[in-house]
Each structure stands twice: as C-alpha cells, then as structure tokens.
N, C-alpha and C positions, 0 to 999 in steps of 0.2 A: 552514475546517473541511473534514475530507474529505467528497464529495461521496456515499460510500456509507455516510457514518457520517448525515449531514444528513437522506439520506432514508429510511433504517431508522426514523428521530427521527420523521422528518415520520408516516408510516404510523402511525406508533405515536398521535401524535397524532390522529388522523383516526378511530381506533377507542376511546382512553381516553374510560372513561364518567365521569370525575370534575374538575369543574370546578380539583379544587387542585392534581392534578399537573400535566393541561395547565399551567396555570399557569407551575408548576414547569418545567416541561422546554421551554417557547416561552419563557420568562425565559433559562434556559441558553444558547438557539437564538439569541437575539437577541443575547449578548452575546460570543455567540463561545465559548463556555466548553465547547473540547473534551475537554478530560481530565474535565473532571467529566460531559458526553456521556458520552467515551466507555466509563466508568466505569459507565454505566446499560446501555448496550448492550455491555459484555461478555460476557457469557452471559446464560443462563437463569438462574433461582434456581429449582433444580433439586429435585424432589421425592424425597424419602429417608425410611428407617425414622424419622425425627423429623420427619416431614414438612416443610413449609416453613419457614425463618426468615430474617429479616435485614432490613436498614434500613426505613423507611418511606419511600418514594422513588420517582418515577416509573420508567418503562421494563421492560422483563423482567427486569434484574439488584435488583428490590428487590419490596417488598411494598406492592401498591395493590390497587386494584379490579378492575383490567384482568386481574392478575396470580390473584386471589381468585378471577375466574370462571372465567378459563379452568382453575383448578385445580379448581372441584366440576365443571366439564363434563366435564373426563376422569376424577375420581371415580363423576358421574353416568353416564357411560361404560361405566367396569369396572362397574361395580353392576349393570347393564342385562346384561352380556356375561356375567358367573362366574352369572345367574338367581337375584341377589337378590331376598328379597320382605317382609324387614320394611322399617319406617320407616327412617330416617334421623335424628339428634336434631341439631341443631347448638344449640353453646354457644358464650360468649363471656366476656371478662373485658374490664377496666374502661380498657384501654390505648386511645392512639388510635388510630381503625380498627375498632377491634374491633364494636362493635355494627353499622356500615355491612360489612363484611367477612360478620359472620355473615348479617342480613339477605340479602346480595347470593349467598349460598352456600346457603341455603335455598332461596331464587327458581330459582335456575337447576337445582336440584336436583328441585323444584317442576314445573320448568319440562320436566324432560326425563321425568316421567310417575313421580316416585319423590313418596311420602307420607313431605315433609318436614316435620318438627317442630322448633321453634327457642323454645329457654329463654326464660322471662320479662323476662330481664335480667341483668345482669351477675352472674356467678356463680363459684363451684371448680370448678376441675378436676375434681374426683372427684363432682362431684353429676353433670356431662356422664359421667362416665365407670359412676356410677351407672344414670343415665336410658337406655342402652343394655342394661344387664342386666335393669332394669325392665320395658320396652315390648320386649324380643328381638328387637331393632334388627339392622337387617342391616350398619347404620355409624353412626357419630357422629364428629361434627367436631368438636374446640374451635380457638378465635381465642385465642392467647395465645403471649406468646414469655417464659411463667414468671419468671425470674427477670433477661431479660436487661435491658439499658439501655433509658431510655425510648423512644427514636427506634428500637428496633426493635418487627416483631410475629412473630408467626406464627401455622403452620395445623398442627394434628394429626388422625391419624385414627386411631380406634379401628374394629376390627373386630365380628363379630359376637361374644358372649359377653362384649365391654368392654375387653378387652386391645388394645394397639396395637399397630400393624401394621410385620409382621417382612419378610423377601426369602422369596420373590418379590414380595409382594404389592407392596410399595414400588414396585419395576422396573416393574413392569406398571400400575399407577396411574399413573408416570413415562412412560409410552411412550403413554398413553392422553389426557395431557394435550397431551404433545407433538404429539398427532393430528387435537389441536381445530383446525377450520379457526377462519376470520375471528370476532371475538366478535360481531358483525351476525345469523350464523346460530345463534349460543346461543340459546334459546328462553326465554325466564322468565316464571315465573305467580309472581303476589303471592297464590298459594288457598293458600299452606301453615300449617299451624296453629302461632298461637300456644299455649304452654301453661299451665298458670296455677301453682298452686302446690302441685299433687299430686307433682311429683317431689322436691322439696324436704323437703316432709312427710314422705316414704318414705325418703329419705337420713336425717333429721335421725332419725327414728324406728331407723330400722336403725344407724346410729353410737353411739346412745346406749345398745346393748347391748352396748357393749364394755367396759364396766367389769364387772372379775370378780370384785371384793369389794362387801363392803358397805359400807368408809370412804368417806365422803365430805368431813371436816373436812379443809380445804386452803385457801391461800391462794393466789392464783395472779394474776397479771400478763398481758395478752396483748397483745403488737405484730402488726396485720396490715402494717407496711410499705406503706401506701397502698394494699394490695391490695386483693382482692373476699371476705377471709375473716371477717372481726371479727362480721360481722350474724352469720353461720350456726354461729360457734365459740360464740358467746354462744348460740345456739339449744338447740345441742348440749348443751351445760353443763348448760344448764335441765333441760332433757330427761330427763339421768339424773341429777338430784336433786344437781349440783355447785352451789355457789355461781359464779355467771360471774364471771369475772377480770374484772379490774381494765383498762380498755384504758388502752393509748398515746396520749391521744385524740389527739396531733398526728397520729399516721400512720394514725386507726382508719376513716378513711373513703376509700375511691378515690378515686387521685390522679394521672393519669398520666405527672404530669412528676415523680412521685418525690421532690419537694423538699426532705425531712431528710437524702437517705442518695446517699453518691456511686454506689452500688449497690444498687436494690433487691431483694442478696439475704442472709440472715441471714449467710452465711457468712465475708461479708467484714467488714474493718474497721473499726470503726463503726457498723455496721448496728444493734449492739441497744444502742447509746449510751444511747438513750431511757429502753428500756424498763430496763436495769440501773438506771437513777437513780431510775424511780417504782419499782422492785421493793424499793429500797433505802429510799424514801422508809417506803413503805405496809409492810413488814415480811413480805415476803410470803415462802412459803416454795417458792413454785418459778416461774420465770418459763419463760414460750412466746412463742413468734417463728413465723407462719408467713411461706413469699413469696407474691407477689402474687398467685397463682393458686393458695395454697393449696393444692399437693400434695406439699408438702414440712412439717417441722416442724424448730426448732430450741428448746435447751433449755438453761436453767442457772441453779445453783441456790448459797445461800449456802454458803460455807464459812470457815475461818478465818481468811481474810486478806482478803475480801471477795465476790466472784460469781466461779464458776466456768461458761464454758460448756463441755458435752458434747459431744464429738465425736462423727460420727454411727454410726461404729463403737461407741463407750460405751453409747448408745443402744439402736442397734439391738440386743445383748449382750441387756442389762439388758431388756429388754422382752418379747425371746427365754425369757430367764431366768423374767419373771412371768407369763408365757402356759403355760408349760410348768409351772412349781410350781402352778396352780391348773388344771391339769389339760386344756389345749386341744392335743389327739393330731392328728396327721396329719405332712406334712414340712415342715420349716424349710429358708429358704434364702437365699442371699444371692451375691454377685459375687467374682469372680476377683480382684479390688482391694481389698474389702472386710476388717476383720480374718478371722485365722483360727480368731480365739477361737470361735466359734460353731460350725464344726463340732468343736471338741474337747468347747463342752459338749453337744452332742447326740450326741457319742459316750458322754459319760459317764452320760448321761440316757436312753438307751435310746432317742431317737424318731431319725426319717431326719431326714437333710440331704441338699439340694442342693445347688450350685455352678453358675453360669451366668456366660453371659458380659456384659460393664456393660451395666446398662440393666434400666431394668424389663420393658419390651419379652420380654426372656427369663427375668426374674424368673418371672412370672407363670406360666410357662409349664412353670419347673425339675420342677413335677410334679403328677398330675391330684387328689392330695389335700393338695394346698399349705395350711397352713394358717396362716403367717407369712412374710413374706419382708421383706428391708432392702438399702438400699447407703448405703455409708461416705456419698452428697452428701447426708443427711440425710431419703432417703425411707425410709418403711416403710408397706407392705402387711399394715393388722393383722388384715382383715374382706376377705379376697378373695370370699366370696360375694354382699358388696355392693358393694366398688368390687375391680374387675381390676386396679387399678394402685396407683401410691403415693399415700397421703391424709395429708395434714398434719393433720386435725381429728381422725378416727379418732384417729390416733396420740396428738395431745394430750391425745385423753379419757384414753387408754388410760398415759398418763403422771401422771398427773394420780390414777390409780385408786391406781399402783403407790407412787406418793409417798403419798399416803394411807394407805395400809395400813401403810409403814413409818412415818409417822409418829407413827400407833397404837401403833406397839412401841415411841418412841423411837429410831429411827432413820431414815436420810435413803438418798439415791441415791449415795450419794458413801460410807456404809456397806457397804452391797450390793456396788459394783464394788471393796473391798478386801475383801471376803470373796471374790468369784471371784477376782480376783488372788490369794488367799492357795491358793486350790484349782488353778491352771490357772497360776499366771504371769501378771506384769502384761503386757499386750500394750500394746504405746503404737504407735499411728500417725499420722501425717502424710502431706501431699501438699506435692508442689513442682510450681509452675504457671507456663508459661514462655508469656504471649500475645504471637503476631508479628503483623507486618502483613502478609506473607507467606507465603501457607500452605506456600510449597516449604522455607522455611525448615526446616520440621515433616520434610517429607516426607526433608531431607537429612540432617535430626538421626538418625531414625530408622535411616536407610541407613548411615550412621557407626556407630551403636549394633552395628546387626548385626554389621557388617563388625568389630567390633573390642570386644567384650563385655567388663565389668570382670573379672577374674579373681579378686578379692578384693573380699571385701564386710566392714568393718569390722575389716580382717585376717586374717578368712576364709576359706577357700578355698569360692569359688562356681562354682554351674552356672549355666547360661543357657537359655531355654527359650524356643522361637519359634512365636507360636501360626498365624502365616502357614499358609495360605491363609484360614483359618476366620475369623481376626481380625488386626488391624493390630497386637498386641500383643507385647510382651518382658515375662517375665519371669526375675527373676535370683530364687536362690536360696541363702544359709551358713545357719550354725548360730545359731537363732535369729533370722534376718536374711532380711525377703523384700522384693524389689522388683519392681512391676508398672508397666510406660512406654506408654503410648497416647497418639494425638493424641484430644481430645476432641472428642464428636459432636455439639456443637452449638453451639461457640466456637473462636474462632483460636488456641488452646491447644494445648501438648504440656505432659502429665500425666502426675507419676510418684507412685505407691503406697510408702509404708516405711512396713515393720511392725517394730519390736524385739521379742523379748520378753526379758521380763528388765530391766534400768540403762534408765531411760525417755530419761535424757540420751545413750543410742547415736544416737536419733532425731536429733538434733541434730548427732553428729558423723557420722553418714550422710546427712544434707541437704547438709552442708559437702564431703564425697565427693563425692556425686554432681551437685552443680548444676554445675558447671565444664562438666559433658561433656552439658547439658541448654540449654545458651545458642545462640541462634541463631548 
C-alpha cells in the first residue's frame, strides 16, 4: 500500500472517536485493501447548500463521527464569527448514525459556548425546521440523508428564520470547517439541553390549521416507508378532527435498513406497492406516502382501472388551486423544472408568482409574502410561517382537506385536474434520470449538450437557453414543449425536466428523443 496513503489512514485512526470505523478502516489496513483505502481518503465530503451527505464509512470521504464533529466545530465556528446569539436546535431521524451524529453535534456545539438544544428523539424534518422558527434560533442542524439508500446519512443546516442555507453561507461554513485543527482540540460539554415535547405540540398544533374547510369525511391510508413520520401524521390527523389513516404497519415504524422497498423513496418503483394493496384492501378513498424524514409527501388515489399515483407537479397545481379558491392571498411559487401550469393559473387568478431556482433552499425565499410554494420531487411548502421548507405532513393534511370537500360534491382529485386541463391545457410532465458512477460522466454530458443543443423538440423548431454562471442548467424550449437538464444536487444523477402541453403521449415520444443524447 502506498506509504502516504497508509499514514494519512494511520493519523485518521489515532483521532476517530468511534470504536466501529476504527474497526472498519484497521480491517482494510490489515488486509491490504487499497482501493477501498484509497476510496475513504480521496477527498473531503465536502460541505455545500445540501449540506453534508454520503456513505456511512470511515475516513474524510464518508459520514462518521470524526467527520460529524469536525462539521459542527466549523459551524460552531461561523456562528461565533457572523455574532450569532440564538440557540442552535439539532434534530435527527431514525437512520444509522443519526441519533450518535446528532448527540455528538450538539456537544461540541455545547462545547464551543453556543446554547445547544437537541430534539427528544427521532423526528421530521419539518418539526427541526419548525423548532428554529419557534426558539429564533440562530441555526438548526437535522441528521438525515431524506430519502437516500440505507448506508447512507447526512447533515443539513438551517439558517436563522428556518430556511436553509444558500452561498455564501455554504462556502464560508466549508472553509471554516476546513480550519478545524486536530479534533483533540474540539472542546465538548454534555450541559446542552434536552427538549421534551413542547416543540412537537407547537408543530402538531400549528399543521393542524391547515385544513381550510370544514369536511372531514375521508378515508385515507398512510405509508411512512420506515420513516420517523407515521406517530406525528397520526397526531396531526387527530388534531384537526381527521380520522387518522390507515397505516402500512409493515413500514409504519423506523427502520433503517429499509427492508420492504429497494428505495426508501415514494418516487420509485415499488415503493407504494404496500400501501396501494391495503388502500385497495380497506376501500379507502385517498392514499399518502411520506419519505423517511417526512418532508416530502406523495399521493394517489382510485380511479377507473385501479390507483392512480399523482405527479408532484399534479399536486402541487391542485393544492395551488385550493389554497387560492378558499381565499389564502400572498405569492405562489415554485422551480424552473417544475410544470408551467401554475404560473398560468396565477395569472388567471390574479395573485403573484414566483420562479426560482431547484431547491427549496430558494423556494422559500422567491418572495417576503410567500404564501405556498412546491417542486415537481414531491415537496410543498403549505404553512411557511411554521415550517421555512417543504413538509410532507402539512401537506397531507392539506390534501386530505381538498379531497374532502370534493368528496362532499361528489367529486374526486382526478375531477378537479380535468377541469383545469379543460381551462389551461393538460400539461403532462416527466423526468428522465441517468445515475453514473462517475460524476465527470455528468459533467461531459453536459459539456456535449451545450456544445451542440437539439434544434427540434418534437419537430419543433427550439431555442436553448443557458443558465451558466447562475446555475449548472439547460433549458430548451418549442411550442408547447419544454426541457430543463441539470446534474442533481444530491445524487450521482443528471436529470432532465419534460413538460408537453397538449397529447400527453408527446411525453413519451420526447423521452424517446431525448434519452440517447442523456447516456453516459
């Protein structure tokens, strides 16, 4: 083994505070196992707008304890330097890691003179991202790597007012961890507060005013996917006088090795296998899906040939739609990827809209009287004055109200989206998603795109539009026909956006188009 790969190894060992990587990486050491070495000590796992994520695995290129602290010390860092002065809240979900991760990010946060606060236990997303709006936290941390595969984690940060953190801040948190000397000299105090169950009460209390009629007759189904959502969706339900659905119980309790679903995330194939058979079973007339950090929702519901699920542009539309007919004024907004249906109906409905760029990150952000925002991966933003980011519970309530009320009339969700079809054009979208093992693969797709843009989009004649420097993104645009291509920000993905409007099956022969020139 190379002799400067060996002792980068050794040093690393000599400071890992965690009996299972040592483990881990003096097992490698012992058997000689350089590529998988030197696979741990390729770089850094480097701190960005999504903050940390990826494998669970010894060394600086993976997520451990060693890796954990040195990230709140140079958070604890910036916080000390920009003369923060609320708390800090750190949350966690139910993955491995995660409650030692959060613990150990608290301490050292603790530990460098900052009044850190850490959730009772394993929890949502949006309750962390809550409990910073609540306490006017000057940061919150959640442990969660959302939706990805089990053997991964990660670390997010929210800023002050709950939204999470955009550039500079990212950069500057990144050069500050970079700065942490030896973790010997991190300082960590076990004085920081546990909390009990006041912020939970205040989330579950505040989500439950998101229902804007007064149906409540619904039958309803819910998969948490192994997650950490099932206890607080049931709370929620309660709350505002819903009947609680129905759970999945195979997947209704945290589970981190995920074991019904090749992917713990709604999106993919399989994933709501479960829950469609008990929906199907029990008669129920809408079924929800959140992922395992619950800050996402997915949904779908019967129709003529059996379950339909909803895209999350359909969604997002539809819920646009019933915020706005029961009267909640301020701007609507959503991403550059996302359908276009929503600003055509907020043009025809008189309130603003925004446009941003992906990510809720800039969701939040589109504008100071936001008062819904969505992106097509199945988040929506229904209650930004109590969670800054995307909530999958919020949302389900708030689906859950809409289907109610149609119910009452004799009609469903699947009603509704052909009546705006019938007013706007059906918009049908899709994504094409191309994961390498190599990210240059990404970077040289891209570099080819530019270099040589289609000229025709479904026979067409298209423009092209480069959103460089701002963003890593393409978009193409005919009549009728829109395409948006990014590498995604937090998978070894390139992802492209199709929108038709009009013949739903163009989707289909625009997939066919365009994936040839999407292959590594």
């Amino acid at each position: 083994m190379d002799a400067d790969l060996r002792e980068a190894a050794e040093r690393w060992l000599a400071e890992d505070p965690d009996p299972v990587t040592r483990d881990e990486l003096r097992a490698l050491l012992d058997a000689g196992d350089e590529a998988a070495v030197a696979d741990r000590f390729a770089g850094r796992l480097e701190f960005g707008t999504a903050g940390l994520r990826g494998p669970l695995r010894a060394g600086p290129n993976g997520m451990n304890r060693a890796v954990v602290r040195r990230t709140a010390a140079g958070l604890a860092a910036w916080l000390r330097r920009t003369g923060a002065t609320g708390p800090v809240v750190v949350g966690y979900d139910a993955r491995h890691g995660s409650a030692e991760f959060a613990a150990d990010s608290a301490a050292v946060l603790a530990g460098a003179g900052l009044d850190a606060r850490l959730l009772p236990g394993p929890l949502p997303t949006p309750v962390l991202a809550h409990a910073v709006r609540l306490f006017d936290a000057s940061a919150g941390v959640m442990v969660t790597a959302s939706h990805n595969p089990p053997q991964d984690n990660g670390y997010k940060v929210y800023t002050a007012g709950g939204a999470q953190i955009v550039p500079p801040v990212d950069a500057e948190i990144e050069a500050a961890v970079a700065a942490v000397g030896p973790l010997s000299t991190v300082p960590m105090s076990y004085a920081y507060a546990v909390l009990g169950d006041e912020v939970l009460e205040s989330y579950v209390d505040s989500v439950a005013t998101v229902a804007r009629t007064q149906h409540r007759r619904i039958r309803t189904v819910h998969t948490a996917l192994h997650g950490v959502g099932a206890k607080v969706l049931q709370q929620a339900f309660a709350r505002a006088g819903f009947e609680p659905p129905v759970p999945v119980t195979e997947q209704a309790e945290p589970d981190p090795d995920f074991p019904t679903v090749p992917f713990p995330n709604p999106e993919e194939p399989g994933a709501l296998d479960l829950a469609l058979a008990l929906a199907e079973r029990t008669g129920a007339d809408l079924l929800l899906a959140s992922d395992p950090d619950a800050d996402r929702c997915a949904v779908a519901v019967p129709d003529d040939t059996g379950w339909r699920t909803l895209s999350g542009d359909e969604l997002g539309v539809l819920l646009a739609d019933h915020l706005i007919r029961t009267g909640r004024t301020g701007t609507y907004a959503t991403t550059i990827v996302s359908s276009s249906l929503l600003s055509k109906l907020c043009a025809a409905r008189g309130v603003p809209f925004g446009e941003t760029l992906t990510g809720f990150k800039w969701i939040v952000r589109a504008a100071d009287d936001l008062t819904y925002g969505y992106e097509e991966a199945l988040g929506y933003c229904v209650l930004p004055d109590v969670v800054r980011d995307k909530d999958g519970i919020s949302a389900a309530l708030l689906v859950a109200d809409l289907a109610a009320a149609l119910k009452a009339e004799g009609r469903t969700l699947l009603h509704r989206l052909d009546e705006l079809a019938e007013e706007f054009g059906r918009h049908t979208t899709a994504q094409i998603s191309v994961r390498v093992d190599d990210l240059s693969e990404i970077a040289d797709t891209m570099a080819a795109l530019r270099a040589d843009p289609p000229r025709t989009l479904l026979g067409r004649p298209a423009t092209a539009e480069d959103l460089l420097p701002d963003a890593d993104v393409l978009r193409w645009r005919a009549e009728g026909v829109r395409v948006v291509v990014r590498p995604s920000g937090t998978e070894p993905k390139l992802k492209a956006y199709l929108e038709v409007v009009g013949d739903p099956a163009g989707v289909d022969a625009l997939r066919a188009e365009l994936t040839p020139r999407l292959g590594p």
